[in-house]
C-alpha distance (Angstrom), angle and dihedral (degrees) to the residues before:
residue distance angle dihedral
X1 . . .
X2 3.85 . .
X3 3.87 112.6 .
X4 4.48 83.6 -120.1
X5 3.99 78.3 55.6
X6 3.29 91.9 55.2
X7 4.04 103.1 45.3
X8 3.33 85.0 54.0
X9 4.38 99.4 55.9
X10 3.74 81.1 45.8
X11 3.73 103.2 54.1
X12 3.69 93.9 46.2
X13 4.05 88.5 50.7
X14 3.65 116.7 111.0
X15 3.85 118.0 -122.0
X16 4.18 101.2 32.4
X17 3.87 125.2 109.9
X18 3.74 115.5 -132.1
X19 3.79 85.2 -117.3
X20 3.95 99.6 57.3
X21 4.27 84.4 41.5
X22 3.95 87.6 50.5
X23 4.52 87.0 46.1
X24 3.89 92.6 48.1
X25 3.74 93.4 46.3
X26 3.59 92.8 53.3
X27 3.94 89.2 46.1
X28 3.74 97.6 57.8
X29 3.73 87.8 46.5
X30 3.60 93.0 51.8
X31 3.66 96.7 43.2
X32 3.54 96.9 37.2
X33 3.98 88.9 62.7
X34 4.02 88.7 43.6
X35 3.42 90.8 62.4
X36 3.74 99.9 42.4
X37 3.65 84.5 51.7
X38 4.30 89.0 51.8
X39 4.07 80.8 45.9
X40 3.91 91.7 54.1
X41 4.08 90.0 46.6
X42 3.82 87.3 46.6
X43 3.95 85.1 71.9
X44 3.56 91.5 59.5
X45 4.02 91.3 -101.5
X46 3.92 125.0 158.9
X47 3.67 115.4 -115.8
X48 3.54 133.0 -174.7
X49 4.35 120.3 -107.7
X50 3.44 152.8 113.4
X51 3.97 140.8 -90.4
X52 3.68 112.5 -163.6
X53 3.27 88.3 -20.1
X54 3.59 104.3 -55.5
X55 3.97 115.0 120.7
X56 3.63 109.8 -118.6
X57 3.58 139.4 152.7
X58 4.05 114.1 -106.4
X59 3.99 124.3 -153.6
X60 3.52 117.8 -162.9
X61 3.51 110.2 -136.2
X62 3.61 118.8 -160.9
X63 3.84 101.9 -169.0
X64 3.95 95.0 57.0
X65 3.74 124.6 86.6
X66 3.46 97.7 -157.2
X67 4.35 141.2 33.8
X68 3.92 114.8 -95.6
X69 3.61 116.2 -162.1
X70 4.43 132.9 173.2
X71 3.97 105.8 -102.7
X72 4.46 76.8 -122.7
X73 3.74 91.6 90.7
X74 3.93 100.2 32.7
X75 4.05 119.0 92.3
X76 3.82 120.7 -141.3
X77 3.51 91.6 -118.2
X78 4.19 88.2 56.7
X79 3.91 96.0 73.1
X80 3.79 107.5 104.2
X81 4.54 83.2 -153.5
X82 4.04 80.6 -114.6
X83 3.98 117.9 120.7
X84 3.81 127.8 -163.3
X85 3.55 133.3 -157.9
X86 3.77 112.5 -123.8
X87 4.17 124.1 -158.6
X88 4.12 105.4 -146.5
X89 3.73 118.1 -165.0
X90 3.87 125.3 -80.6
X91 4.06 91.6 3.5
X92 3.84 121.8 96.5
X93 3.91 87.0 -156.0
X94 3.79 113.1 105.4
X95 3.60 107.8 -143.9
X96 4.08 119.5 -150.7
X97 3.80 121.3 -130.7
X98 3.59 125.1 -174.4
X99 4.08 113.6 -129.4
X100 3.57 132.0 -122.4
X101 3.47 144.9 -175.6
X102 3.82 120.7 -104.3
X103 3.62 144.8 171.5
X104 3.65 121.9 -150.6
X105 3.44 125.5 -171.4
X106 3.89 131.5 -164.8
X107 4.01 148.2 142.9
X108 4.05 76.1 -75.6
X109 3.89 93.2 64.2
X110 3.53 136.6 -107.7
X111 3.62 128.4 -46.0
X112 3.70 148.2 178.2
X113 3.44 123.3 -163.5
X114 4.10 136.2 138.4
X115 4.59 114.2 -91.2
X116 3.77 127.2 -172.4
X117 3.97 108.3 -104.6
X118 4.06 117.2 -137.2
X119 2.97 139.9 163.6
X120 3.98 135.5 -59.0
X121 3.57 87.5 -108.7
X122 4.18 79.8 83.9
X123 4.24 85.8 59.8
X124 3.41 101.9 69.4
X125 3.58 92.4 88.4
X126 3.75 90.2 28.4
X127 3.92 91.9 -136.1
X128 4.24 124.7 148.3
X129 3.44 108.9 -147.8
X130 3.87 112.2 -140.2
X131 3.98 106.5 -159.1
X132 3.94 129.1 -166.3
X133 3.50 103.1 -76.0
X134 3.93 103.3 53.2
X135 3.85 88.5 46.0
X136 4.60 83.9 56.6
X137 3.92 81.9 48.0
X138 4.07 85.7 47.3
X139 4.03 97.6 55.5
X140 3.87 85.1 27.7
X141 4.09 81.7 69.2
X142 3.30 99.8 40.5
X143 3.82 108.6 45.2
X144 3.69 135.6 -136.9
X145 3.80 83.8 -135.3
X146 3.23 111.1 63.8
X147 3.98 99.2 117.7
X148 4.16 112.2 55.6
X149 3.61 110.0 -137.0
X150 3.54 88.4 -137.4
X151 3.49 97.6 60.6
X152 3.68 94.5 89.9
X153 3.83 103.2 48.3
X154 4.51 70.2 76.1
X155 3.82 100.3 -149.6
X156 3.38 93.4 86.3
X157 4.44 124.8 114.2
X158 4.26 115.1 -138.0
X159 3.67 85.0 -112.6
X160 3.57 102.2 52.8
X161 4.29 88.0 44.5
X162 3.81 77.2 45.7
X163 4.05 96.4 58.7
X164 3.87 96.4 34.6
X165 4.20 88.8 52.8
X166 3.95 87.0 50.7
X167 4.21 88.8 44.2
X168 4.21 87.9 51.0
X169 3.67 94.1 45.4
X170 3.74 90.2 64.9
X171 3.36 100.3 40.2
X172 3.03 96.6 45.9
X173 3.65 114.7 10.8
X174 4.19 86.6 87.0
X175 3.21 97.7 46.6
X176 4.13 90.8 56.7
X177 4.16 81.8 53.4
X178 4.04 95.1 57.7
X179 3.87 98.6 55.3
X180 3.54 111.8 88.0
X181 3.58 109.4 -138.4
X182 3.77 102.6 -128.3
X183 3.67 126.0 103.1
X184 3.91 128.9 -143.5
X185 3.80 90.6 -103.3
X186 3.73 91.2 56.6
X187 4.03 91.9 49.5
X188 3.72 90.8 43.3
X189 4.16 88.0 53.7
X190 3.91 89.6 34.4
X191 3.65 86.3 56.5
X192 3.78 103.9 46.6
X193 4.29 91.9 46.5
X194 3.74 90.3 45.9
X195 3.87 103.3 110.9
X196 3.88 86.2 -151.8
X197 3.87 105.4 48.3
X198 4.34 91.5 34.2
X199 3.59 92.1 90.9
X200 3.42 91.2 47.5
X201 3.43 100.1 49.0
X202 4.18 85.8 43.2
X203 3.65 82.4 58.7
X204 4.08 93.8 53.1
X205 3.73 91.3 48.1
X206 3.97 92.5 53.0
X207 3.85 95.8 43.6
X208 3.50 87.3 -129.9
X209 4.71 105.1 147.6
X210 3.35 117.1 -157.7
X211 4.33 114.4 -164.0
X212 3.64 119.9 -76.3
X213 4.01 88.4 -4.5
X214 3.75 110.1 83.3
X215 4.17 115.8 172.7
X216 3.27 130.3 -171.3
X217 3.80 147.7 178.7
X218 4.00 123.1 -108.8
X219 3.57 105.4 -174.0
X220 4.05 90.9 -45.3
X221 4.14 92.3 -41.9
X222 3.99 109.0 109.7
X223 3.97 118.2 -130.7
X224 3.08 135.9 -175.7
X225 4.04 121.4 -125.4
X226 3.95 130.0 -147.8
X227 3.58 134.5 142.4
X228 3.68 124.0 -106.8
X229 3.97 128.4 -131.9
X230 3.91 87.4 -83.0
X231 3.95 100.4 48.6
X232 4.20 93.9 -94.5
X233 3.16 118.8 135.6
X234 3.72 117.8 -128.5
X235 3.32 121.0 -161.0
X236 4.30 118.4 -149.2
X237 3.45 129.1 -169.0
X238 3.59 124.6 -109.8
X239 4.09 108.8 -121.3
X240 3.75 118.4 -156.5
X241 3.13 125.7 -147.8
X242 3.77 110.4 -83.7
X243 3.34 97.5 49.6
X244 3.70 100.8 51.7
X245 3.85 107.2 87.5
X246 4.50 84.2 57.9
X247 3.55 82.9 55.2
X248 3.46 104.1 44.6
X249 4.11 84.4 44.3
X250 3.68 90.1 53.9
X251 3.97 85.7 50.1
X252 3.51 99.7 57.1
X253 4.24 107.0 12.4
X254 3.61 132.2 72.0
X255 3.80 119.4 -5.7
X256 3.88 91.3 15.1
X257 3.93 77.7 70.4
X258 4.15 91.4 -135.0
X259 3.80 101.0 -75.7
X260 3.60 128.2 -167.0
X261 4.26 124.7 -85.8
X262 3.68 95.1 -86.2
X263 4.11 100.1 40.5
X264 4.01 89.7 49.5
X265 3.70 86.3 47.5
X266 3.70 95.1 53.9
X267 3.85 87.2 47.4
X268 3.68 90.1 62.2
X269 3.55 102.5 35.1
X270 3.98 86.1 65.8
X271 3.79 99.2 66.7
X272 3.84 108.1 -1.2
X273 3.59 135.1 70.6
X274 4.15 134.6 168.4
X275 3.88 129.1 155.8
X276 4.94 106.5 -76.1
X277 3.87 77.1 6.9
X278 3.72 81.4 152.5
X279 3.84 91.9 51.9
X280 3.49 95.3 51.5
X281 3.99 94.0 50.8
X282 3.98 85.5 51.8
X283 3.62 94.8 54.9
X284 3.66 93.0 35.0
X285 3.80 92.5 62.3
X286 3.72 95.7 37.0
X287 3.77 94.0 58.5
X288 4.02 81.6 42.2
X289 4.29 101.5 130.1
X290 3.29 98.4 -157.8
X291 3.86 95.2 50.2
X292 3.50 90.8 50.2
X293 3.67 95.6 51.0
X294 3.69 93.3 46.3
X295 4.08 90.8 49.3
X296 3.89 129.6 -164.9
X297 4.05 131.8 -109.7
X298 4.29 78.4 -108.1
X299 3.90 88.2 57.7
X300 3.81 100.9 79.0
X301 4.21 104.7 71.9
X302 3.24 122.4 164.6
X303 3.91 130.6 -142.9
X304 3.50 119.7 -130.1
X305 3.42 119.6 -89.9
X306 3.89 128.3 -76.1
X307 4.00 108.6 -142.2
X308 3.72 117.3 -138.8
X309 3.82 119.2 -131.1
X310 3.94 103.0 -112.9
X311 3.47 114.8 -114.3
X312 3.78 116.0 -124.7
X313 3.88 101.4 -172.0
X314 3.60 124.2 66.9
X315 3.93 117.3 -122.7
X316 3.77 89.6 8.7
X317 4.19 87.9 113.3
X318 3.71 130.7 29.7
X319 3.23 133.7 -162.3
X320 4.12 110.8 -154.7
X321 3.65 134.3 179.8
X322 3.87 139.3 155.9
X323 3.84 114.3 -117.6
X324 4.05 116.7 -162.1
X325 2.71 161.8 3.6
X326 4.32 81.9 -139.8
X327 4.07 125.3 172.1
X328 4.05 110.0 -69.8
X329 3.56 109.7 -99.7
X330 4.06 121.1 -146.0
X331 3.77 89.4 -101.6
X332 3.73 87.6 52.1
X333 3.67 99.2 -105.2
X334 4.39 118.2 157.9
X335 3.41 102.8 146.5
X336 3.68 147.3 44.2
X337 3.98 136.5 -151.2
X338 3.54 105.8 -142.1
X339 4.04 126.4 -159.0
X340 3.47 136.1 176.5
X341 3.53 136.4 -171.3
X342 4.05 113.4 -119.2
X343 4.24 84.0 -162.7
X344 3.76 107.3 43.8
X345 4.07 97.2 12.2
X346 3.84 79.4 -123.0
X347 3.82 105.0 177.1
X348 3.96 123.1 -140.1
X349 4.08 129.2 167.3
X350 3.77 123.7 169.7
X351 3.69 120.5 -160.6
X352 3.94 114.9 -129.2
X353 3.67 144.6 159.2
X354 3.40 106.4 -122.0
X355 3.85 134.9 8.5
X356 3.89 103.8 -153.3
X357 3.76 110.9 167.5
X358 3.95 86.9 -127.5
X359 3.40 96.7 68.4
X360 3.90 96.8 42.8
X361 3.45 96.7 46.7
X362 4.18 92.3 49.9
X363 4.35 85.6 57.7
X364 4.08 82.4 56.9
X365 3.70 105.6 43.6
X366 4.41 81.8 44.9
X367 4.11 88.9 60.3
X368 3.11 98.6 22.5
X369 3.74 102.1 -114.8
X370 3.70 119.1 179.9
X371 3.77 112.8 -122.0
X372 4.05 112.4 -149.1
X373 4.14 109.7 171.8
X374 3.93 122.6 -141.7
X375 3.59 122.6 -140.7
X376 3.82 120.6 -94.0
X377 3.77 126.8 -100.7
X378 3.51 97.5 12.3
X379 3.68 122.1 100.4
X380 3.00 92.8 167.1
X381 4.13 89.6 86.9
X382 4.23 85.5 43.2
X383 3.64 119.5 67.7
X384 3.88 87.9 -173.9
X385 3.87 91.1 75.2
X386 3.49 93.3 56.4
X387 3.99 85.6 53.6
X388 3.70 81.4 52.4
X389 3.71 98.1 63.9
X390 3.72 96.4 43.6
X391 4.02 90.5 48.6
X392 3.69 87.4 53.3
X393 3.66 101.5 50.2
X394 4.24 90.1 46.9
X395 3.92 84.5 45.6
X396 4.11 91.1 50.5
X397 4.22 87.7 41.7
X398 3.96 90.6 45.4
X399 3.83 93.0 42.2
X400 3.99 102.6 59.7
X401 3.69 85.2 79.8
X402 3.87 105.3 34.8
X403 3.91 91.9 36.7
X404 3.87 110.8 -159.6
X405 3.53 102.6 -6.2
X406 4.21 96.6 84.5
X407 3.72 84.0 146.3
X408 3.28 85.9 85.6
X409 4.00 107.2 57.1
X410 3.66 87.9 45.7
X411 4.13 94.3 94.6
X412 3.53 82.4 55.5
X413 4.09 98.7 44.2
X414 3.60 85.3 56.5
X415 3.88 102.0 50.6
X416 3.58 93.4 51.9
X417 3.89 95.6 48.8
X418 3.89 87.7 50.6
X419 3.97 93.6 49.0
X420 3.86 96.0 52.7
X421 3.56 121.9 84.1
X422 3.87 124.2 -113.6
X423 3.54 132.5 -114.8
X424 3.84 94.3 -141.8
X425 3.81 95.4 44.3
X426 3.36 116.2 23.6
X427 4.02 101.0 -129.8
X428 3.13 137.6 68.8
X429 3.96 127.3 -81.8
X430 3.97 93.4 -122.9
X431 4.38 93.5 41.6
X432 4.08 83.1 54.3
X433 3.76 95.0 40.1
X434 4.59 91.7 42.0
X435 3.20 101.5 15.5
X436 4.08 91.9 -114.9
X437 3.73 135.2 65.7
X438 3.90 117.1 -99.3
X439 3.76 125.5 -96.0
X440 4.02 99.6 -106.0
X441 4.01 133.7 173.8
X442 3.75 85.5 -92.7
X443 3.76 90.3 49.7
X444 3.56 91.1 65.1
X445 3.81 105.0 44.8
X446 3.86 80.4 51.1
X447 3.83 85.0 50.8
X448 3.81 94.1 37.8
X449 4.35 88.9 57.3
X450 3.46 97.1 34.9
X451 3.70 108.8 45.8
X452 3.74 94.9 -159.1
X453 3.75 118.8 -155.4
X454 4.15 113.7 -103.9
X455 3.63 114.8 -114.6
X456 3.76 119.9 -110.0
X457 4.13 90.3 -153.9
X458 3.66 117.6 150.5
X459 3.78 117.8 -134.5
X460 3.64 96.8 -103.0
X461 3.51 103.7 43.8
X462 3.99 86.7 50.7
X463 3.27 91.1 52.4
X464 3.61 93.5 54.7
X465 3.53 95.0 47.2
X466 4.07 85.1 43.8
X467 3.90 86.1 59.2
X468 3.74 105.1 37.1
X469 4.39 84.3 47.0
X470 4.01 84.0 55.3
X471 3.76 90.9 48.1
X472 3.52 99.8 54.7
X473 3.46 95.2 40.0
X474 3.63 95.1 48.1
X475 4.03 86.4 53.6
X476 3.71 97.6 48.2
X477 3.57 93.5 51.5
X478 3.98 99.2 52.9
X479 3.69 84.3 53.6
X480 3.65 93.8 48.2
X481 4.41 82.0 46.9
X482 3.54 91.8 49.3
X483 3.99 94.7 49.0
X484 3.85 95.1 46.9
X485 3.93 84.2 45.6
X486 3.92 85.5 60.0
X487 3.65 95.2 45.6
X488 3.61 93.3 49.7
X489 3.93 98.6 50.3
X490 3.96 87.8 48.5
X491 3.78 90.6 53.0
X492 4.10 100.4 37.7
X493 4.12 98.2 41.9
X494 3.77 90.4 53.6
X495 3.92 94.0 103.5
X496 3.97 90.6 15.5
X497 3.73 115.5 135.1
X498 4.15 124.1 -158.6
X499 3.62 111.9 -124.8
X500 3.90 120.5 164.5
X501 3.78 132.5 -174.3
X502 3.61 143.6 -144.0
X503 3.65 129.3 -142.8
X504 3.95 105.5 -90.2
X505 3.43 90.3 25.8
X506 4.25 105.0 147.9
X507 3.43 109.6 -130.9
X508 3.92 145.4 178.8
X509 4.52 113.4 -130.1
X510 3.85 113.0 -152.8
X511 3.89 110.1 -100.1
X512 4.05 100.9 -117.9
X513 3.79 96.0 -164.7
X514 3.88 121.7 22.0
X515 3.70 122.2 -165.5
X516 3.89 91.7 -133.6
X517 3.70 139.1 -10.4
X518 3.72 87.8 -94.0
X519 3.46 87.3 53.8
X520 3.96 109.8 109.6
X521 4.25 119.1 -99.7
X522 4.09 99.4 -141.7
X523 3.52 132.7 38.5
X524 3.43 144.6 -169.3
X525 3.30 131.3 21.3
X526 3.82 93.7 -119.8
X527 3.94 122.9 176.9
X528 3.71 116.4 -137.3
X529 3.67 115.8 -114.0
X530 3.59 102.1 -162.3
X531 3.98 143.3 -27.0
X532 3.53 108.7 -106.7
X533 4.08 98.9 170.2
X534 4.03 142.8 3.4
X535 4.23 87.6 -88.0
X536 4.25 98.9 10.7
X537 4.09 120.1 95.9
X538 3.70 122.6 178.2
X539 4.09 96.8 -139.7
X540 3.79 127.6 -165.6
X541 3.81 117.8 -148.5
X542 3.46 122.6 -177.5
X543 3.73 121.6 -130.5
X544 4.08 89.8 31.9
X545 3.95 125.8 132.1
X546 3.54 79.2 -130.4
X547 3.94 115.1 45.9
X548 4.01 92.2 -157.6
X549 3.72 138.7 23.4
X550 3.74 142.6 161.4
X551 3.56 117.9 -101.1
X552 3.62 135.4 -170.4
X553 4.37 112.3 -113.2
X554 4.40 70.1 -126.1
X555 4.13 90.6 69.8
X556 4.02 93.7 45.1
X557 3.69 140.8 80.8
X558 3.70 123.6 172.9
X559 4.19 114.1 -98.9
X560 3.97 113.8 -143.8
X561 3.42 110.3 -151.6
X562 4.15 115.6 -147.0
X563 3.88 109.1 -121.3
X564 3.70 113.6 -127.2
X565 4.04 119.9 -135.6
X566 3.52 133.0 -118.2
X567 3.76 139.7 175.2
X568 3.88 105.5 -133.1
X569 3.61 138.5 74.4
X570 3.81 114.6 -103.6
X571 3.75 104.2 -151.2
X572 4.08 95.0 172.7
X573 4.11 116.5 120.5
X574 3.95 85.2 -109.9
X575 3.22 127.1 153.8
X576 4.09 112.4 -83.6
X577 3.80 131.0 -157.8
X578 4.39 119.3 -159.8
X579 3.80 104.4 -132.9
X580 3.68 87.2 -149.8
X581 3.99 88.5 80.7
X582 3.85 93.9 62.8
């Protein structure tokens, strides 16, 4: 129906003001010239437009994934601070582009969407190359819908046209999204100018079989033959080269619900075929975002483990932490410093009200304390947390009788962690701290039944007893420290893996609270900034309260990042990748 037709069934409808008929006239004028102009750059034709607001000339390019624009028309304040890694024809080296923001206007509209920046090299024909997904934004603007069907049966309201639009676009808006828009004439001439599949297709015509690889003919479109589990043969169609990232995206995306390497690869295997097909499914689900984000019970390996030196002298390194936020006390009390000894295992907690970082930093900078952070989420790395959970649990036992007030019991807490041996030393914290065990309730009774004789010591020869007690204990337990160490590493790097990374490595950190079970296990990607250990990272995420943080090589995976495709050579001194390493 012409668009004259079609004024005229809409003027002599029922229920439409000349003012809304006049509106959706112009509409389907305007966007039927839009999309005729989208059709024209479809066939690789030059049209005038802008890019922020620079007139240029901009060449649709229907093999590239993504825009590509000279860094002449791009302001500093236009990168996004993202990069992408871009595949150029006849080089296996990925090249990596940093990503702005542009606008491009044309006879197609206005739109803004995000273009790789080279160099100027890219200007000398002054061209802005407008690749797959920008055109899908495009038609995603303008609408295939813009006339209701309904519309000229005429006895129709706006509002019912209104809901029956909204009902078609789900039934069928999806539907329109699955077809692939190629026809068997365009595979069939795809096919025989491919410069990979044109020997192969040579090789049907002739009749000539090579082992294992038997092609045939189906009415001019070249398949693939091979016999299934059962002796039929199946026959799979050869896919060249342009049309093999839709396929592989049908393979693995939407209704094939994002299965695993070998699933997506069975999915292909039973109607596609191409030269490393295989390859490129592997790679194609490993640089898969969403299945990266989503993670698998294999993702979480962990590195083997990074020994300690033992520290001989007592109070010579502290662990400290802030536990809370706990029930207010009467004094005020909701939080406590905690400290522990990495020598003697020498507990300490102080109950305060607040636990800015001001104030803790000033008692540092005073005695000149040197400040060394941990990484996050890991306790692993912090004794002091475990100290945590066992002051919490005496705290809750102590507290069903006292209430609030755990303040308190905490005298007590303390004493009895100091006057009970540890596993990793063998003494006590106070005998390795002064040289003798503390006096205790069960001191006493022992005392009280015993009536031990008083010792007639002089101060020297105590102290030198004091100090020679201190030695030996001090030695026995760094051996006993240094054996559990060993026992430890032998038990934990039994399914460890080595992993390493470099700075700008991309990277996935562990999610340590989700909102659901739905909820995804890694986010980001983050870049790391720096290696600051063996197993610690300083990461930068974007989007974070805090731009940077150390993380544990525990809380990271590495993030591939899917190249995107374009039809030009990039001859900038950017920075390149070899695909052969992935």
């Amino acid at each position: 129906m012409t668009v004259p037709s079609i004024k005229i069934a809409i003027t002599n409808s029922e229920g439409y003001e000349e003012e809304f008929v006049k509106n959706l006239y112009e509409t389907i004028i305007a966007n039927g010239k839009r999309l005729e102009e989208l059709e024209r750059a479809e066939k690789n034709e030059i049209r005038g437009g802008s890019v922020n607001g620079h007139e240029i000339d901009i060449l649709r390019d229907t093999g590239a994934t993504i825009d590509l624009v000279c860094a002449k028309y791009i302001n500093p304040s236009s990168f996004s601070g993202e990069n992408v890694w871009v595949k150029q024809p006849l080089s296996p080296e990925l090249v990596c582009l940093p990503l702005a923001v542009v606008e491009i206007s044309g006879n197609f509209g206005t739109v803004q969407t995000k273009a790789a920046v080279c160099g100027n090299h890219l200007n000398q024909h002054g061209r802005y190359l407008l690749g797959n997904k920008t055109a899908e934004l495009i038609k995603g603007n303008l609408g295939y819908n813009f006339l209701p069907v309904e519309i000229l049966n005429a006895v129709q309201t706006r509002s019912q046209v209104k809901a029956a639009r909204e009902e078609r676009g789900i039934d069928s808006g999806d539907a329109k999204k699955g077809k692939m828009r190629v026809t068997r004439e365009n595979l069939i001439d795809a096919q025989k100018n491919s410069e990979e599949i044109k020997p192969l297709y040579e090789q049907a015509a002739s009749q000539v079989q090579v082992t294992n690889q038997v092609y045939s003919l189906e009415k001019e479109l070249l398949v693939k033959n091979r016999e299934d589990k059962l002796g039929n043969v199946v026959k799979l169609i050869v896919v060249p080269e342009g049309l093999r990232d839709p396929i592989k995206s049908l393979c693995h995306e939407g209704t094939s619900a994002h299965l695993g390497i070998t699933k997506s690869k069975d999915k292909l295997n039973r109607y596609f075929y191409w030269p490393n097909c295989y390859r490129d499914m592997e790679q194609f689900v490993k640089t898969c975002d969403q299945c990266q984000r989503a993670g698998k019970p294999n993702d979480k390996k962990k590195a083997p483990l990074k020994l300690v030196p033992v520290i001989q002298e007592v109070f010579t390194k502290l662990n400290i932490d802030a536990c809370g936020p706990l029930p207010i006390t009467s004094k005020g009390n909701r939080y406590l410093i905690t400290a522990i000894c990495m020598s003697s295992k020498f507990p300490e907690a102080i109950p305060v009200s607040d636990i800015s970082s001001c104030s803790d930093y000033r008692v540092f900078e005073r005695f000149g304390i040197l400040v060394r952070h941990s990484s996050v989420y890991h306790p692993q790395s912090n004794p002091v947390e475990r100290f945590h959970r066992t002051l919490k649990r005496l705290l809750r036992v102590l507290c069903l009788d006292a209430g609030s007030e755990w303040d308190k019991h905490l005298p007590s807490i303390l004493l009895a962690l100091r006057t009970v041996s540890h596993e990793s030393t063998g003494y006590t914290p106070s005998e390795l701290v002064y040289g003798k065990n503390l006096r205790t309730p069960e001191t006493l009774v022992m005392e009280h039944w015993m009536e031990p004789e008083e010792e007639g010591d002089l101060v020297t020869e105590y102290m030198f007893k004091l100090i020679n007690r201190l030695k030996r204990c001090q030695e026995v337990a760094i051996n006993k420290m240094e054996e559990m160490q060993v026992k430890q590493k032998t038990w934990y790097d039994k399914n460890a893996v080595k992993r390493e990374f470099k700075d700008g490595d991309l990277v996935l950190v562990l999610a340590t609270s989700r909102a659901n079970k739905l909820a995804v296990q890694w986010i980001g990607p983050g870049t790391i900034l720096n290696k600051i250990s063996e197993t610690n990272y300083l990461v930068e995420i974007p989007g974070r309260r805090e731009t940077s943080q150390i993380y544990h090589i525990n809380m990271l995976k590495p993030y591939y990042k899917r190249p995107e495709h374009v039809n030009v050579i990039i001859n900038d001194e950017t920075k390149t990748l070899s695909q052969t390493r992935s």
